[in-house]
C-alpha positions as CSV (number, residue, x, y, z in Angstrom):
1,X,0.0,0.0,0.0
2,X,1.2,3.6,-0.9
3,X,2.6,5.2,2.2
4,X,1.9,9.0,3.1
5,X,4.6,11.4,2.9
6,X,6.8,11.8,5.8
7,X,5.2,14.0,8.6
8,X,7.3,16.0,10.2
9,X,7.3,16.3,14.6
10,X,6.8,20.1,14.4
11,X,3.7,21.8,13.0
12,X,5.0,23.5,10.0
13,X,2.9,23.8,7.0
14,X,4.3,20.7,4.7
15,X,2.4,18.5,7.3
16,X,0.3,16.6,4.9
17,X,-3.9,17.2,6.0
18,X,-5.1,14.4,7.0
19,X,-8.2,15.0,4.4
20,X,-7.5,16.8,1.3
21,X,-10.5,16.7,-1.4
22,X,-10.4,18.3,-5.0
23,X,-13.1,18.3,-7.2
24,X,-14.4,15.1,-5.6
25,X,-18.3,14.4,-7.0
26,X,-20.3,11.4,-7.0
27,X,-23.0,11.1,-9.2
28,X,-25.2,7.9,-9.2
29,X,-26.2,6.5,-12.7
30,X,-30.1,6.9,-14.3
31,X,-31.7,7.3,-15.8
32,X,-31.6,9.8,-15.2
33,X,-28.7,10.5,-13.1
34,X,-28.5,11.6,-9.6
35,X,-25.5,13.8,-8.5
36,X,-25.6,13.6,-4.7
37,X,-22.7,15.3,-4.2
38,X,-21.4,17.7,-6.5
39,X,-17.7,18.6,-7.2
40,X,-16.3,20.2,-3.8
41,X,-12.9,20.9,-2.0
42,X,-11.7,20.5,1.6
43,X,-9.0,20.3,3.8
44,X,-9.0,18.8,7.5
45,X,-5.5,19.1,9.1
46,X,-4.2,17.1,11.4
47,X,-5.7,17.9,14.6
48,X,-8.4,19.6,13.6
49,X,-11.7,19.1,14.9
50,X,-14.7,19.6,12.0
51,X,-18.6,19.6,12.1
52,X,-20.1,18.5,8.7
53,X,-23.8,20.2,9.1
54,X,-26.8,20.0,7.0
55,X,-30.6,19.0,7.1
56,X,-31.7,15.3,6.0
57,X,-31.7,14.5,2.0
58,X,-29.0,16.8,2.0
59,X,-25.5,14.7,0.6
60,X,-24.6,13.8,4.5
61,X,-24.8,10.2,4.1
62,X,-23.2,10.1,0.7
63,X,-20.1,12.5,1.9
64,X,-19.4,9.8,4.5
65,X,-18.9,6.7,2.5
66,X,-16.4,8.7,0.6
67,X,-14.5,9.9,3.5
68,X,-14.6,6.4,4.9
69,X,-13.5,4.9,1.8
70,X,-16.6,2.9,1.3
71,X,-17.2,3.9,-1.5
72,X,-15.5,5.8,-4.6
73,X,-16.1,9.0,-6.2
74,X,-17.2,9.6,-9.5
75,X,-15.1,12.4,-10.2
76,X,-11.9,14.4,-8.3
77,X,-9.0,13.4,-5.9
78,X,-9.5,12.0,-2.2
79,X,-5.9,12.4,0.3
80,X,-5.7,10.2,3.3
81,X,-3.1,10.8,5.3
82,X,-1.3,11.9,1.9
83,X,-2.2,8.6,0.4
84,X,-3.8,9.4,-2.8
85,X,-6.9,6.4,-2.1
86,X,-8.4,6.8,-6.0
87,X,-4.5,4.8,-7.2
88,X,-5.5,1.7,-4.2
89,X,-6.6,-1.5,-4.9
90,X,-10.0,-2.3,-2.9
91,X,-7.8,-4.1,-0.5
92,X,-5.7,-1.6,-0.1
93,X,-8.9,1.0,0.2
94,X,-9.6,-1.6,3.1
95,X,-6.2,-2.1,4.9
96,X,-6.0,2.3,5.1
97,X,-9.2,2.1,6.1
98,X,-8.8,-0.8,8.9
99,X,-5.4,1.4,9.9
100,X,-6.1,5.1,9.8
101,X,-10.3,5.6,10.1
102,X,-12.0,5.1,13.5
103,X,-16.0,5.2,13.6
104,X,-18.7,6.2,15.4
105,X,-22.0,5.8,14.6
106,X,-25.6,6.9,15.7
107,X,-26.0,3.0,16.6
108,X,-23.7,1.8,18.2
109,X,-23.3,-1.1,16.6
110,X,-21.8,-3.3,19.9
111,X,-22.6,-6.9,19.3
112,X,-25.6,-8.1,22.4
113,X,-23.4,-11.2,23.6
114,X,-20.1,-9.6,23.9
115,X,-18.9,-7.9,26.6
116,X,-17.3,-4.2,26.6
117,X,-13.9,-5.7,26.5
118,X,-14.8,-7.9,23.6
119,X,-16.7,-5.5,21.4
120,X,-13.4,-3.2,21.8
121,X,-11.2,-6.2,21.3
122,X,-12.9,-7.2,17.4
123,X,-11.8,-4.1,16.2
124,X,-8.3,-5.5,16.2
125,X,-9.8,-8.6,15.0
126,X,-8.0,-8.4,11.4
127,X,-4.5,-7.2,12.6
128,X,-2.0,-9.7,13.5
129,X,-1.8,-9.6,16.8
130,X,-2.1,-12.1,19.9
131,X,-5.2,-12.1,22.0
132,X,-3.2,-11.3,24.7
133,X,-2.6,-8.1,22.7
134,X,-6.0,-7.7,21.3
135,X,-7.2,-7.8,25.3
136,X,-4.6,-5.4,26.9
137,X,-5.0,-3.1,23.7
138,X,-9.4,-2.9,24.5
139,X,-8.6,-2.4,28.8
140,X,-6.2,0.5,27.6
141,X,-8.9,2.4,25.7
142,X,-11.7,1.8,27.7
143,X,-9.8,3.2,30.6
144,X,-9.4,6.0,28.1
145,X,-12.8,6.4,28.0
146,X,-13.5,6.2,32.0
147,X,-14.9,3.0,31.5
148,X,-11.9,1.2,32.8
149,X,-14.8,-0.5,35.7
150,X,-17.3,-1.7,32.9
151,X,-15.0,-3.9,30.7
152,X,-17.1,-7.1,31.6
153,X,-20.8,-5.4,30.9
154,X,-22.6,-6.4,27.9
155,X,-24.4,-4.2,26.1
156,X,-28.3,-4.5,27.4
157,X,-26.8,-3.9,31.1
158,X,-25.1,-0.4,29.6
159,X,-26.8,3.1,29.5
160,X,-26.4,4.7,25.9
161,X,-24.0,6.7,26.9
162,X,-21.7,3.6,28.1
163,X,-22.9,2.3,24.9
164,X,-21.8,4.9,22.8
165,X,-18.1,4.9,24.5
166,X,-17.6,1.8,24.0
167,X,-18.1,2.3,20.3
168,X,-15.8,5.5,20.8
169,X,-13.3,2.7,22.1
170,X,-13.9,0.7,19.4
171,X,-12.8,3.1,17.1
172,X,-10.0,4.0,18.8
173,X,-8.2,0.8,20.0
174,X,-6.6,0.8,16.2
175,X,-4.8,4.3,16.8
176,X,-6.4,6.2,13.6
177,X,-5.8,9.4,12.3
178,X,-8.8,10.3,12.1
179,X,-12.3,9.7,14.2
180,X,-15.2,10.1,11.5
181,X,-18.6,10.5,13.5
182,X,-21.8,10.2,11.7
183,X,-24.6,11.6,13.8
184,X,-23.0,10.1,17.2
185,X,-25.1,12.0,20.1
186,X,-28.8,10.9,17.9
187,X,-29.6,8.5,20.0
188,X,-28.6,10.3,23.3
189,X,-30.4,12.6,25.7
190,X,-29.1,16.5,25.9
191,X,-27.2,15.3,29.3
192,X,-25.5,12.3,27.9
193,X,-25.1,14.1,24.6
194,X,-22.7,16.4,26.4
195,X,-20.8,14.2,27.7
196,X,-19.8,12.3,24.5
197,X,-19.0,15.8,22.9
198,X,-16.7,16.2,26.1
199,X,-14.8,13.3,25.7
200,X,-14.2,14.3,22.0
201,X,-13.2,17.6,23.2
202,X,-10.5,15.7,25.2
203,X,-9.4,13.1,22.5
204,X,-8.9,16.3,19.7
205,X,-7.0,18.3,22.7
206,X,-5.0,15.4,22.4
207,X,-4.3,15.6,19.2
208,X,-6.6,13.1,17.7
209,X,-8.3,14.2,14.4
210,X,-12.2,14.6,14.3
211,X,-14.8,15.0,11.4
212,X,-18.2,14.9,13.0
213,X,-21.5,14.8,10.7
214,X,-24.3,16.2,12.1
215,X,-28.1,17.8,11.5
216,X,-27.7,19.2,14.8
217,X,-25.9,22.2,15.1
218,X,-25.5,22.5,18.7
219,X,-23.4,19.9,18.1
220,X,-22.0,21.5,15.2
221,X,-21.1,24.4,17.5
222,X,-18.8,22.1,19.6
223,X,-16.6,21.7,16.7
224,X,-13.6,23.8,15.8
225,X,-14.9,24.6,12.6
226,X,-18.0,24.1,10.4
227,X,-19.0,23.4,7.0
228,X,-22.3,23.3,5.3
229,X,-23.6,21.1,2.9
230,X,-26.7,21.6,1.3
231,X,-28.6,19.8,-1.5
232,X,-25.2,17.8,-2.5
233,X,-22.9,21.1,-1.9
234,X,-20.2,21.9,0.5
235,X,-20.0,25.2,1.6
236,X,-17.0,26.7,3.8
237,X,-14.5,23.6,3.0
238,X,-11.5,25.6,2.7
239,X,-9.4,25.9,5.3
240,X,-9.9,28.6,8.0
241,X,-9.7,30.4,11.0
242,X,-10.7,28.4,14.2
243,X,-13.3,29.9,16.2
């Protein structure tokens, strides 16, 4: 798989973004056909923490199985990481995908018969490591998380924010660059809701890249920046000024 280009320690300007979109369009065949997302540029840097808002029907849904590589534009270029993804194989989409993208989800996706620890541990299910590894890796992040005392609960015994941090967990336990949210405080009271958007507060003061797709924009407002899309356009991708 094509590596990114060297990053360097400091955080000068040739630091590669860890998004980088030009002209990137996808456009579903007819007839007729159905542009759901027409041509549009961004740039996240590394570190930065983004809110993608915009009402339903409006190219939110479509925008994230580009960013997550699950699916291919029709037109323009998509940087991860500086790795050029429109050059990779589908397997190689997968393995940079696997490697550099966590994700977070309205549902949370947790598997009912598996614990904490082992809905954290399957995320490492594909990389070659012990279980030993796989087990000490989940306790690590789940700590991270503050729910270093709920590693044995399944699911049904969790509230939904527990639920929803484990998920967090999930998607963290592989180190990504980047934490791609879709909608992740939907299925959460205002109360718990806050809480999730405190804990990414804490993860992106760390240093951890977030892109957070929203209708809400309260939640929007917790971001570092925000962009706009609206029937299929971006609006405000470039680069700016944090708030």
């Amino acid at each position: 798989m094509p590596e990114a280009r060297t990053r360097p320690s400091g955080g000068g300007s040739d630091r590669a973004p860890v998004i980088r979109l030009r002209g990137v369009a996808r456009t579903f065949p007819g007839p007729p056909p159905v542009t759901a997302l027409h041509p549009a540029d961004l740039d996240v840097a590394s570190g930065e923490y983004v809110a993608v808002v915009g009402p339903s029907g409006s190219g939110k849904s479509t925008f994230l199985n580009l960013l997550g590589l699950l699916d291919r534009p029709s037109a323009g270029t998509y940087e991860l990481d500086g790795v050029d993804t429109g050059a990779l194989s589908e397997a190689d989409r997968s393995a940079l995908r696997g490697s550099r993208i966590g994700f977070v989800f309205q549902s949370f996706h947790l598997l009912p018969y598996r614990t904490a620890e082992e809905n954290v541990m399957l995320g490492r299910l594909y990389h070659r490591t012990a279980r030993s590894g796989r087990r000490k890796a989940a306790r690590q992040v789940l700590e991270r998380v503050g729910l270093g005392h709920r590693i044995g609960a399944l699911p049904a015994r969790m509230s939904g924010g527990e639920r929803q941090r484990v998920a967090i967990a999930r998607a963290l336990v592989n180190r990504p660059s980047l934490l791609l949210c879709d909608e992740p405080t939907g299925n959460l009271d205002s109360v718990t809701a806050g809480r999730v958007l405190e804990l990414f507060e804490e993860l992106n003061a760390g240093g951890l890249s977030l892109l957070v797709i929203t209708h809400d924009r309260e939640v929007a407002a917790r971001a570092r920046r925000t962009v706009g899309i609206r029937d299929g356009r971006l609006e405000g991708g470039a680069a700016g000024a944090e708030r």
